[in-house]
C-alpha positions as CSV (number, residue, x, y, z in Angstrom):
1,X,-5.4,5.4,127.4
2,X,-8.4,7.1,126.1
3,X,-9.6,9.8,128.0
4,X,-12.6,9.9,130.2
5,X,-14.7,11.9,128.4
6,X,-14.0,10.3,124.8
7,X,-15.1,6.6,126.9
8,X,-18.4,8.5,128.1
9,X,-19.0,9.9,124.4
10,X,-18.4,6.8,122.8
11,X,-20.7,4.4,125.7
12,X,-23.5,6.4,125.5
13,X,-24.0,7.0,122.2
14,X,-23.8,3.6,121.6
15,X,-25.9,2.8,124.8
16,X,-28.4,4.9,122.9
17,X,-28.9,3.0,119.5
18,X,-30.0,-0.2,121.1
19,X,-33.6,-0.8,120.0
20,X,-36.6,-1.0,122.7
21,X,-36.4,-4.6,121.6
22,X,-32.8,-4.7,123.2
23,X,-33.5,-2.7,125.7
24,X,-36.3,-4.8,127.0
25,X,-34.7,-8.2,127.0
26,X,-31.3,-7.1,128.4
27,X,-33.7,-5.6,131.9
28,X,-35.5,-8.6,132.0
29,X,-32.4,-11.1,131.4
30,X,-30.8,-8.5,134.1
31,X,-33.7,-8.4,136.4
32,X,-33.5,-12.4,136.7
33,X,-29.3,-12.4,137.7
34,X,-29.8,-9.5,140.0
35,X,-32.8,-11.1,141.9
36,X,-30.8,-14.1,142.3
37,X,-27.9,-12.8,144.0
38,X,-27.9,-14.1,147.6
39,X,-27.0,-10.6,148.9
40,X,-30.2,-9.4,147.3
41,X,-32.2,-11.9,148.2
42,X,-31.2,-11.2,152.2
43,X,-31.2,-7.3,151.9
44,X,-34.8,-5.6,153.3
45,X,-33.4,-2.3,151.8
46,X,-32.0,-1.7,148.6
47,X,-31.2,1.1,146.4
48,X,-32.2,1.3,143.0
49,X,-32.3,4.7,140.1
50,X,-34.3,5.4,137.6
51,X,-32.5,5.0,134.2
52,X,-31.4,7.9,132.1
53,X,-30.1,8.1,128.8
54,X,-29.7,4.5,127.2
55,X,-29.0,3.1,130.4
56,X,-30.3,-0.4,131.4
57,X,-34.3,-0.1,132.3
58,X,-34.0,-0.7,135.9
59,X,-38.3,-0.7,136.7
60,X,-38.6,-4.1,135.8
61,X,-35.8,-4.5,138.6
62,X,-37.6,-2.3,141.0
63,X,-40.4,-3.9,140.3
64,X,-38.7,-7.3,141.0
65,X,-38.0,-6.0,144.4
66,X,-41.4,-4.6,145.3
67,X,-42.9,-8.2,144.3
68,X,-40.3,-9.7,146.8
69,X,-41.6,-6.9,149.9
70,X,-38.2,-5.7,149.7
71,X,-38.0,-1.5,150.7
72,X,-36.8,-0.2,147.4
73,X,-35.2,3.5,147.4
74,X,-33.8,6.2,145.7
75,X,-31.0,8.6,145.1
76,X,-31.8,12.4,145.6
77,X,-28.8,14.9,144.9
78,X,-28.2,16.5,148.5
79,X,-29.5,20.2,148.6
80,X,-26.6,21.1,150.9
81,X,-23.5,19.0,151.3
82,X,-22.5,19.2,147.3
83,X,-21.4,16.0,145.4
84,X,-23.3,13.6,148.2
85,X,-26.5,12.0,147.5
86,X,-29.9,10.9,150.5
87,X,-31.5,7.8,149.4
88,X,-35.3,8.1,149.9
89,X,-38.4,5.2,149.8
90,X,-39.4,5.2,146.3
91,X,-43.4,3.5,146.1
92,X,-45.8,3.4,143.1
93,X,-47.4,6.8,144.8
94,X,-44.1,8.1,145.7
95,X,-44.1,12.1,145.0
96,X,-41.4,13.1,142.4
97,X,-39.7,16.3,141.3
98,X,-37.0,16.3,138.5
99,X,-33.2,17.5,139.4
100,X,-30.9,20.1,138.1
101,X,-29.7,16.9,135.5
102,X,-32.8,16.3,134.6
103,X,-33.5,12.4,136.4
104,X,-36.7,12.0,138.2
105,X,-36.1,11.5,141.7
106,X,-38.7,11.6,145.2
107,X,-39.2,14.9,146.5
108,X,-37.0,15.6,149.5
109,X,-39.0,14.0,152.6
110,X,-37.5,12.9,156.2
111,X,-40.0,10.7,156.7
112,X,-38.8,8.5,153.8
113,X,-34.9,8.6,154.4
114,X,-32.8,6.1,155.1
115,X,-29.5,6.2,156.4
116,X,-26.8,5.1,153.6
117,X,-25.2,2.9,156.2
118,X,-28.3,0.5,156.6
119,X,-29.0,0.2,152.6
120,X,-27.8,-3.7,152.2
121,X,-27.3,-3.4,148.4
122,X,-26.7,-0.6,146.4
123,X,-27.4,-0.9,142.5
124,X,-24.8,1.6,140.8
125,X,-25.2,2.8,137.6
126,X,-22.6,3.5,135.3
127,X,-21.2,4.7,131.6
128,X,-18.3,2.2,131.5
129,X,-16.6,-1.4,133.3
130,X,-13.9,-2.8,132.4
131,X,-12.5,-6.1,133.3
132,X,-11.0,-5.4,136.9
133,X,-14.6,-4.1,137.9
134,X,-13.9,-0.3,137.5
135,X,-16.3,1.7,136.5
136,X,-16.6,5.2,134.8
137,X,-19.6,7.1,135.7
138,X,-20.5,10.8,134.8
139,X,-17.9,12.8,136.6
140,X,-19.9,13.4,139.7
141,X,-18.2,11.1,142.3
142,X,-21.9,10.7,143.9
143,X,-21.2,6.9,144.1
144,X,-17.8,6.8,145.1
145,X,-18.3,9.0,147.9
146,X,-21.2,7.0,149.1
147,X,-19.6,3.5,148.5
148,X,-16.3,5.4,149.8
149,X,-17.7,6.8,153.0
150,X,-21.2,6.4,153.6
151,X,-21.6,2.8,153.3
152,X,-18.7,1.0,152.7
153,X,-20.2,-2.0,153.8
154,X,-22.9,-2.1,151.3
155,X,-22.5,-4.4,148.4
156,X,-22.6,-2.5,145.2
157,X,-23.9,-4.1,142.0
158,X,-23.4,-2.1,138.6
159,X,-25.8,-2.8,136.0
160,X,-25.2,-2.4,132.6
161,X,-25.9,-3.1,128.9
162,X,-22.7,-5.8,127.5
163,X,-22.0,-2.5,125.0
164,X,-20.8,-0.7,128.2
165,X,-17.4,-3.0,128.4
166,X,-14.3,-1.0,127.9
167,X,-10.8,-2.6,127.6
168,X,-9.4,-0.8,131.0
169,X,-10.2,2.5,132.2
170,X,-8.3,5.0,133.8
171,X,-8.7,5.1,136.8
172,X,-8.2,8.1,139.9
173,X,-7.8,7.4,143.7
174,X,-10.8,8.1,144.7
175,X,-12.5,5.6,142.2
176,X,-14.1,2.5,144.0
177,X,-14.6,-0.6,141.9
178,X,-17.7,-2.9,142.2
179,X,-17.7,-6.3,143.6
180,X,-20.2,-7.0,141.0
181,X,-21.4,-5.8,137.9
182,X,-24.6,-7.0,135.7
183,X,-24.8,-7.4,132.1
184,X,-27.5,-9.8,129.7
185,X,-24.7,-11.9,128.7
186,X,-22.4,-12.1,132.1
187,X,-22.2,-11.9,135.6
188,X,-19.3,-10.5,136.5
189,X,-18.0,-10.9,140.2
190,X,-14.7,-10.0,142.2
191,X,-14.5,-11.7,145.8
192,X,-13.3,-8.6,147.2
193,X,-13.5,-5.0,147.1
194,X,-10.6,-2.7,147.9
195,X,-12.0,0.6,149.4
196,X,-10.3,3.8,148.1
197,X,-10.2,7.1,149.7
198,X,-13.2,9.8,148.5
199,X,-12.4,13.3,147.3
């Protein structure tokens, strides 16, 4: 078994080299698979990021959702309970500030917040997915403590580029797989999700 950090090494810098060309079919093939899920197309609030790094353009996505009057927000790092993350209403005018890892995010406003309970989809990102819907993000647990505790109930996509397919990852206890992750070539789905307990 490789460990972690080799798999995020390897992901990203591969993640990286795929050309704008690449980079924009794979969002909008994406964009089109994610819109049609039916739990999308129920949810009035859904959470979204703002790609980093190689990863999958998700603005086409957002912009899917703003065209469908779907509430579309955003993950802020929590400036007091460490390793959690607020979801904020992201809008074209939305104010923005950039965090300590460099990703855009909405300034901190709670007007905008939403409770992580009442989000109906979550889109996840991640570095790696293997087969049994595990994913390997960047070592910070935020999304397995949210999908762990404060919204277990929300469906969680993953999107990602077909590159980002490891052949099994190791995994920890606190790790919660996704019922369904996004690729250009593939939808991948698993009926059901077992929860696992959060750090």
């Amino acid at each position: 078994m490789q460990p972690r950090q080799h798999i995020r090494h390897t992901i990203r810098k591969a993640r990286r080299q795929l050309s704008p060309a690449q980079q924009k079919q794979a969002a909008q093939t994406v964009t089109q698979r994610f819109m049609a899920l039916p739990d999308v197309k129920k949810a009035t609030d859904i959470a979204l990021y703002l790609s980093f790094d190689g990863e999958l353009d998700t603005m086409p996505v957002i912009e899917a959702c703003w065209d469908a009057n779907k509430n579309v927000y955003l993950p802020v790092v929590h400036p007091f309970s460490r390793g959690h993350l607020l979801f904020l209403l992201y809008t074209p005018t939305t104010p923005m500030r950039v965090n300590g890892y460099g990703i855009a995010e909405p300034q901190l406003d709670i007007r905008t917040l939403i409770p992580s309970e009442k989000l109906g989809v979550i889109a996840t990102p991640l570095v790696a997915f293997d087969a049994k819907g595990q994913r390997l993000g960047m070592g910070g647990g935020y999304y397995d403590r949210t999908l762990g505790i404060c919204a277990p109930d929300a469906v969680a996509v993953g999107l990602a580029h077909d590159c980002q397919q490891w052949p099994t990852l190791p995994t920890e206890q606190w790790d919660v797989p996704l019922p369904h992750i996004l690729t250009p070539s593939q939808h991948w789905h698993w009926p059901i999700r077992i929860s696992r307990p959060s750090p």
